[in-house]
C-alpha positions in Angstrom: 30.9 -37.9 -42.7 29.6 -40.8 -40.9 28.2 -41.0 -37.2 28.2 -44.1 -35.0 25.1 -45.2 -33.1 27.1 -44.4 -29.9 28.0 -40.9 -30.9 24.6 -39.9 -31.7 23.4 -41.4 -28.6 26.1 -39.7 -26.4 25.5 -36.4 -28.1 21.8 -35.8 -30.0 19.6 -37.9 -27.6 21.5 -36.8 -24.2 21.1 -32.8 -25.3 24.7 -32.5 -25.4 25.7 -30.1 -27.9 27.8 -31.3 -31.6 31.4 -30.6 -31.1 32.0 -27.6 -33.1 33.8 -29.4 -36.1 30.7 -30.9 -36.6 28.3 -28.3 -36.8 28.3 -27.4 -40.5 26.0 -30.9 -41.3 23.5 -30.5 -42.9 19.8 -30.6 -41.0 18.7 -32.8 -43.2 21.4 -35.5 -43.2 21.6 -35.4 -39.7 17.8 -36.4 -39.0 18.5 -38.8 -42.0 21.3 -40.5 -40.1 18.8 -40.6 -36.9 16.4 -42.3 -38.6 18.2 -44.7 -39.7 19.9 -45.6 -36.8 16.5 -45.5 -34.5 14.1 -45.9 -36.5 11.6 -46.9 -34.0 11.5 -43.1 -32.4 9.9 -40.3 -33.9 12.6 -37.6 -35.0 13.0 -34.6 -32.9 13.8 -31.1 -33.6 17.7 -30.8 -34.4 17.5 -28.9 -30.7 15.7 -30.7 -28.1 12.9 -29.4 -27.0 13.1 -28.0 -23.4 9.9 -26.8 -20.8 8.1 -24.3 -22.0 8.3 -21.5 -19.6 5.6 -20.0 -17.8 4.5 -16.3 -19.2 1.9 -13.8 -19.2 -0.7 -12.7 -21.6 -0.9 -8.9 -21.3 -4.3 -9.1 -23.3 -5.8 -11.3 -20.2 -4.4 -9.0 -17.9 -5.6 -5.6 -19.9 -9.4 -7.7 -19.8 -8.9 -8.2 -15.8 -8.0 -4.3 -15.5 -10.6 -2.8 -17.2 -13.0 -5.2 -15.5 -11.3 -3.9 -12.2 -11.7 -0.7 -13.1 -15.0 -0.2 -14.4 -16.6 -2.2 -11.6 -18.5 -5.0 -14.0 -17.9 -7.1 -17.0 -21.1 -5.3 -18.8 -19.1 -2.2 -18.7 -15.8 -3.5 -19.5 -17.0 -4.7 -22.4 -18.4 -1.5 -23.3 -14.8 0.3 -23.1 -13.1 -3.0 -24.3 -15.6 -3.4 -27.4 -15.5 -7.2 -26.9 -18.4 -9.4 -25.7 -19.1 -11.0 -22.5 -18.4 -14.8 -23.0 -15.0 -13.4 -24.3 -14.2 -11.3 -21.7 -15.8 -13.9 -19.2 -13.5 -16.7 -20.9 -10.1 -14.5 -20.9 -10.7 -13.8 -16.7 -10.9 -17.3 -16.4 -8.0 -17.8 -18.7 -6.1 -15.9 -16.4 -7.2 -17.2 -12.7 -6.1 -20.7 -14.1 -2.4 -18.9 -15.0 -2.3 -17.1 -11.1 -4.3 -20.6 -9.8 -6.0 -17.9 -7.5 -9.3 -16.5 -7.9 -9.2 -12.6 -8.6 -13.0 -11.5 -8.4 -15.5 -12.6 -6.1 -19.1 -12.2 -6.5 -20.4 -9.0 -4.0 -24.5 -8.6 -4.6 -25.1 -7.8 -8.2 -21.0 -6.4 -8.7 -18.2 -8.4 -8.5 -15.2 -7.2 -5.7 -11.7 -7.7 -6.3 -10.2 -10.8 -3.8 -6.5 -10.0 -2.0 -4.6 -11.5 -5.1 -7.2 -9.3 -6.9 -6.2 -6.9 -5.7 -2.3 -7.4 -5.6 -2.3 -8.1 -9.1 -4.7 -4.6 -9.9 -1.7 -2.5 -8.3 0.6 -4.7 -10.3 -1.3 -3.9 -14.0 -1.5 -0.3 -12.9 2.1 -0.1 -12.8 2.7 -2.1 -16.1 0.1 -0.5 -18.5 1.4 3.2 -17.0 5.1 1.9 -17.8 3.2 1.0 -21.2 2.0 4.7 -21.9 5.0 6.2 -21.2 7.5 4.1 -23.3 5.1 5.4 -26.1 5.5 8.9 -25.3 9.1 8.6 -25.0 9.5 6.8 -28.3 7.5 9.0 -29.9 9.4 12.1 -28.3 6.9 13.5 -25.7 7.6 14.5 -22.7 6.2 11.8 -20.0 5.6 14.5 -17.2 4.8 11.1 -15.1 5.0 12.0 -11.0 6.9 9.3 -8.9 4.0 7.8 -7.1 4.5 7.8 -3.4 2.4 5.2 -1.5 1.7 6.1 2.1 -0.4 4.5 5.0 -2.3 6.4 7.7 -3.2 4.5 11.1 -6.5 5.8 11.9 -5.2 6.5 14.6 -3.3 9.3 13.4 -5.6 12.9 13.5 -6.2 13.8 10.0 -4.8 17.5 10.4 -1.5 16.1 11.4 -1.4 13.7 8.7 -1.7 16.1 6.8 1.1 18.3 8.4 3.2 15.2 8.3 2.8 14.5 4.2 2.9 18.4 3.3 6.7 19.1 2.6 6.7 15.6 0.2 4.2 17.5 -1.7 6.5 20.4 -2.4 9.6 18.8 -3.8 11.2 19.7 -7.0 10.6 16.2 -8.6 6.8 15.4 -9.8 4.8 13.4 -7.0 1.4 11.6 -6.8 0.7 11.0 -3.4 -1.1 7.9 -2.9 -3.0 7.9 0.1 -4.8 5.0 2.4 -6.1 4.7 6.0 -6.2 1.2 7.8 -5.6 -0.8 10.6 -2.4 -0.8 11.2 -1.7 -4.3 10.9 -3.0 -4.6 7.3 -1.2 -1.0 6.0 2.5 -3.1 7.9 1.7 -6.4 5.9 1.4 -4.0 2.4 4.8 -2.6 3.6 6.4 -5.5 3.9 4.8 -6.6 0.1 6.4 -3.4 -0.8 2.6 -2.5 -2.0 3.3 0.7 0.5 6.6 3.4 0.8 5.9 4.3 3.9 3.2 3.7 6.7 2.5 6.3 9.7 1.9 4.9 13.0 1.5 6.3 16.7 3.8 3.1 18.0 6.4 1.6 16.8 5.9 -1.3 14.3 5.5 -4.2 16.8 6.8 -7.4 17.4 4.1 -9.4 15.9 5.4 -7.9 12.0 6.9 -10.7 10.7 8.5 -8.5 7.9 11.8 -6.7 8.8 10.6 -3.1 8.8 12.1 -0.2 10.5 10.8 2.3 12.7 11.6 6.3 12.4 10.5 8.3 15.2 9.1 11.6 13.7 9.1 13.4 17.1 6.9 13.8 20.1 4.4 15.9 21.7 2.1 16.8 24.4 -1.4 16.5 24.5 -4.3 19.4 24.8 -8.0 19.3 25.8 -10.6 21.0 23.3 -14.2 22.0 23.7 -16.6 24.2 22.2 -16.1 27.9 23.5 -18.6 27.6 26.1 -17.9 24.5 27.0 -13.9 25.4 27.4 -14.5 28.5 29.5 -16.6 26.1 31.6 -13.7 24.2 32.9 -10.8 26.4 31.8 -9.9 27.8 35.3 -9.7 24.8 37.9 -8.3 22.6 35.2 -7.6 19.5 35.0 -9.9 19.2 38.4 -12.7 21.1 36.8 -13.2 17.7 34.3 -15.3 16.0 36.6 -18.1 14.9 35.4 -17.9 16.6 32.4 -18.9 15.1 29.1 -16.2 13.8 27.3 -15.4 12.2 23.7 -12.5 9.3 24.1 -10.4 8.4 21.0 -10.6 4.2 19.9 -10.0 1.8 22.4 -6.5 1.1 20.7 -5.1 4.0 20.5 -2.4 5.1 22.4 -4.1 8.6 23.0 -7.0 6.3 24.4 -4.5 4.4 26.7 -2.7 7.3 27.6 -6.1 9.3 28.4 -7.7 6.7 30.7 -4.2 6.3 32.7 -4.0 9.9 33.5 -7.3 10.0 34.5 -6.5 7.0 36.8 -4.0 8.4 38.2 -5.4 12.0 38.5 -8.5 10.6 40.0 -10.5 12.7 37.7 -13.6 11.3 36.2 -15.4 13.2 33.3 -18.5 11.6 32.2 -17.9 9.6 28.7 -21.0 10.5 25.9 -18.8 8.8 23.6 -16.4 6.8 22.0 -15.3 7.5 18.4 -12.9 6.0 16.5 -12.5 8.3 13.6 -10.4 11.3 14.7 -11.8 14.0 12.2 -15.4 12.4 13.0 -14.7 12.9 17.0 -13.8 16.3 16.7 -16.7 17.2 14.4 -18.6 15.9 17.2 -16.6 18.3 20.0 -16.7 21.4 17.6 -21.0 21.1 17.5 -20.7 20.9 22.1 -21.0 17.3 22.4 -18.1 16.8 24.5 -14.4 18.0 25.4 -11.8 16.0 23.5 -8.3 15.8 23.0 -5.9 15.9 20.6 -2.2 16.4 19.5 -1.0 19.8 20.9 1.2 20.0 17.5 -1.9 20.5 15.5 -3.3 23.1 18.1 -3.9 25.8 16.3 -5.0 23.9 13.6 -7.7 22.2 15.6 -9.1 25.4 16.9 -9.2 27.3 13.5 -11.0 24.2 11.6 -13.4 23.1 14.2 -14.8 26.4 16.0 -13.4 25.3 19.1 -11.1 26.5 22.2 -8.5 25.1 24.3 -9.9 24.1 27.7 -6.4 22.8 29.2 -3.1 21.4 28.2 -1.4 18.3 29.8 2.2 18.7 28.9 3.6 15.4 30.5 1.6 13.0 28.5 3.4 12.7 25.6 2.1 11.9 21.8 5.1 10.2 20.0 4.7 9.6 16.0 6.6 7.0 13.9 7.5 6.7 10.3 7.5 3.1 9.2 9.5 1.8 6.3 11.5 -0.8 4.9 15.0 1.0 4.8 16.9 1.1 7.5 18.5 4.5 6.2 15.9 6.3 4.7 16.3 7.3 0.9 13.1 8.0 -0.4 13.2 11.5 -1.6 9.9 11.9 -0.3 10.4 9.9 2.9 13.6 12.2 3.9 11.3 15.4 3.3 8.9 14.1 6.0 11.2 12.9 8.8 13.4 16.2 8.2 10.4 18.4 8.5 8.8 16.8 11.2 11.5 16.9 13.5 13.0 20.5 13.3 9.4 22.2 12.6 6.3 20.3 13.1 7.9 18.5 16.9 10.7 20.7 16.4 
């Protein structure tokens, strides 16, 4: 069977494949023919070679998660039974695959950067798919709860957070509830990286997001004023006149309980004295249930409030109102989990 220079060079060189009558030749006489033709090139692989394509090395990124995980290299090693130039070598290896930097270099310890720590959430996912294809190969049960990543403004009281999450923890399917407070800005921008299922907020997710999320209102509330016993008997009967000069704990500046507070006051023309100004909610009431000051709080988590902290309601302020939002990517909620929370929140808990 014999080949022209222009066929070859239509077909072999161009990466077009050999028509199919022609596909029985021989390797060998095939590269023959090439060489003889074009001797001046160096012979190819009967397939032409394409890109490689980019891939990961799972041993580079089992190093990087064990380093991540056991806080240093020293003690990676330890667990990984490798030395420290090799481990050292393979996290380098593996910066120059991301072209990111994953650790950075905090005192004596090294601290995970924000790719570090994208890709950490990433290799926890993969090496926990990893152990339970082997159980399921080797006929175990896996038993493995459908992780369920939430976000808590700090904004949000810690009892009702808790009141919110409750009925996800009570489904029939397995659940780990992963749990983080932030800012709310940085718990909307893991949303939107899908690093979070759902984020908890006391507004609605603002403009500013430049992700498409979606806000669920949970339900609304009014808002009650707490103090030690003493302290609540104190201004218990002419209330909300009898706050005057009182000491008084505010929420964070940026809270909405903060702005709502300050414009009722405003408007009421009442003026407690302010000892102080605490950001964390569980910390702040801590701090009214030992007599430092009056507070306030959801009225949802009333009972709640008084039972944990030793202290006694001192007035309630029904019109201002406490409004609670479930943040998430869907537009329809379908998050097993998810659906739990909003349904329970808004016939029982605001119900």
């Amino acid at each position: 069977m014999n080949f022209s220079r222009r066929f070859i060079e239509r077909t072999y060189l161009s990466g077009v494949p050999l028509p199919a009558e022609y596909v029985v030749l021989p390797v060998r006489r095939l590269r023959s023919t090439f060489r003889h033709l074009f001797p001046e090139r160096l012979v190819p692989d009967v397939e032409p070679r394409r890109p490689a394509l980019a891939w990961l090395n799972y041993h580079h990124l089992l190093y990087f998660y064990t380093v991540a995980r056991e806080g240093s290299i020293a003690r990676a090693c330890a667990v990984l039974h490798l030395t420290q130039p090799t481990v050292s070598s393979q996290l380098r290896t593996l910066e120059g695959a991301f072209g990111e930097k994953l650790f950075e270099r905090r005192g004596r310890g090294l601290a995970l950067t924000e790719t570090g720590s994208l890709v950490y959430r990433y290799a926890e996912e993969i090496f926990a798919l990893g152990r339970e294809l082997q159980e399921t190969v080797q006929g175990r049960p896996t038993g493995r709860p459908l992780r369920f990543r939430v976000g808590v403004a700090e904004a949000i009281p810690k009892l009702l957070a808790y009141r919110l999450l409750a009925p996800a923890l009570t489904l029939d399917t397995p659940l780990r509830l992963v749990c983080r407070e932030d800012e709310p800005d940085r718990l909307l921008a893991d949303l939107s990286l899908h690093a979070l299922d759902l984020v908890l907020l006391d507004a609605p997710a603002g403009g500013a997001v430049k992700a498409r999320v979606f806000s669920h209102p949970l339900g609304e509330c009014g808002v009650t004023i707490f103090g030690a016993p003493t302290l609540a008997a104190q201004v218990r009967r002419r209330f909300p006149r009898s706050l005057e000069g009182m000491p008084f704990l505010l929420p964070g500046a940026h809270t909405m309980l903060r702005q709502s507070l300050e414009g009722w006051m405003e408007r009421e023309g009442v003026r407690p004295t302010v000892v102080g100004e605490i950001g964390d909610s569980a910390v702040l009431k801590t701090f009214g249930g030992a007599g430092a000051g009056l507070f306030a709080a959801p009225s949802a988590v009333e009972r709640d409030v008084c039972r944990q902290y030793q202290v006694r309601v001192a007035g309630r302020l029904p019109k201002m109102r406490e409004r609670f939002y479930a943040v998430s990517v869907e537009r329809r909620l379908k998050h097993p989990a998810v659906v739990a929370i909003t349904q329970a929140a808004r016939t029982e808990l605001f119900g």
